[in-house]
N, C-alpha and C positions, 0 to 999 in steps of 0.2 A: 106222914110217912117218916118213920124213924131211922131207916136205915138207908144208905148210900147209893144211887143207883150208877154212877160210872164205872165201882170196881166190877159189878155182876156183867155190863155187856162191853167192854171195851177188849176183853179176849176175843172178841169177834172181828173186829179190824185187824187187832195183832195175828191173828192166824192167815185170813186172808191176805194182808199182805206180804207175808213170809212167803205164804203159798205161790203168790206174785214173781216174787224174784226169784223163786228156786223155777217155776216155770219159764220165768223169761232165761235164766241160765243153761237149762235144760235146752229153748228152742234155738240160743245164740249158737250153742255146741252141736246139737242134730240136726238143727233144720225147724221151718217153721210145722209142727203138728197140732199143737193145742193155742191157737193164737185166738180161736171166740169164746173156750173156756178162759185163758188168762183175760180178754177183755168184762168177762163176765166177772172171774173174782175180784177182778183190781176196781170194779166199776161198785159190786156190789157191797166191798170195802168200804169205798170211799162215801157211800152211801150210810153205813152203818158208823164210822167214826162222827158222822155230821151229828147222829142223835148220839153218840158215848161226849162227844161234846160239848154238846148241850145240856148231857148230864152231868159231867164235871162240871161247869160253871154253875150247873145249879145247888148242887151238891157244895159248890164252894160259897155260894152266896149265901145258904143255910149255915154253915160252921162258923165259930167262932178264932180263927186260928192267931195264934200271938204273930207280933208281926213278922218273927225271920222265920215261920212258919210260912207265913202269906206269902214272901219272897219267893219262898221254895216251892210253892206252889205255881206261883206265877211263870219263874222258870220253868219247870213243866208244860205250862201251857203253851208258852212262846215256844218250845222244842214238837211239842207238838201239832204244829200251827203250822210249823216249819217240814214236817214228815206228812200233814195234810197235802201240805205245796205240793212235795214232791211225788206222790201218789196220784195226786188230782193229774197232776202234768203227762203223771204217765199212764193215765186214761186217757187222756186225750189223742194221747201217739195211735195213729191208725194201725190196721192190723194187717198192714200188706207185705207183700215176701220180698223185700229189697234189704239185703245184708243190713246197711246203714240204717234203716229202722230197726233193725234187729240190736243191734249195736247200742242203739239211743235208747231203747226200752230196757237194754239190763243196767247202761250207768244211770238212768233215773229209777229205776227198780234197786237196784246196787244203793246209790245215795240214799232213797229214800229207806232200806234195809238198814243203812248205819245211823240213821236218825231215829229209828225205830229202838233198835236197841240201847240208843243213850235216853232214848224218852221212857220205855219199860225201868230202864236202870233207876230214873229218878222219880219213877211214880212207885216204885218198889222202895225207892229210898224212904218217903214219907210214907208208905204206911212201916213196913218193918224198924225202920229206925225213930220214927218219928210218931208214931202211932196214931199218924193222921186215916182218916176214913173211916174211922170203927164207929159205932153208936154213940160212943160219952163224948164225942167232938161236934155232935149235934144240936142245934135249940133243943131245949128243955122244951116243950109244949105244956101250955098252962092246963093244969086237970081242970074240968069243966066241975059244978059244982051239981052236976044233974044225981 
């Protein structure tokens, strides 16, 4: 496989969990109305970043990156490790109608919103600035001699 697979599905967490927190803000301000759809996308988020995950580190264990590359990478991953936490946690928040849950699901939807965006900011950093991800950062694969 020569091409990268965490850039193609990891828009799939970032949407869901955006979607998370505009509905957990939505339900803080109206009332609770979509609290088993927001349990459903923050659940099935948190489900889909496990495999964008897995494809990052694999993706990373395949390239060759110089070392303040590796760094920059690593950093990313720690940020987003840290936006897993906080999504995970706020799956776990039951979906019952008592204000203070309501409350605890937008500032863990909230936090984990602003970790989100520092984590896109620096996975956008390597590839646009640093031109990490693309195919020429890939093992060469030996041509087979058939």
């Amino acid at each position: 496989m020569k091409h990268p697979i965490h850039p193609m599905i990891v828009h799939f967490p970032i949407v869901g969990w955006t979607v998370t927190f505009f509905l957990d803000m939505y339900q803080y301000i109206y009332g609770v109305q979509w609290a088993d759809l927001t349990q459903f996308v923050v659940v099935s988020s948190c489900i889909m970043a496990v495999i964008a995950m897995a494809a990052g580190l694999m993706d990373y264990l395949r390239q060759k990156p110089e070392q303040a590359n590796a760094r920059r990478i690593e950093q990313h991953m720690y940020w987003a490790l840290a936006l897993f936490a906080a999504f995970s946690f706020r799956a776990l928040l039951p979906t019952m109608l008592t204000s203070q849950l309501l409350l605890w699901s937008l500032l863990t939807s909230a936090v984990g919103f602003v970790l989100l965006i520092y984590t896109a900011y620096l996975g956008g950093h390597l590839v646009y600035t640093h031109g990490l991800g693309g195919v020429a950062h890939f093992k060469k694969q030996p041509k087979s001699k058939d």
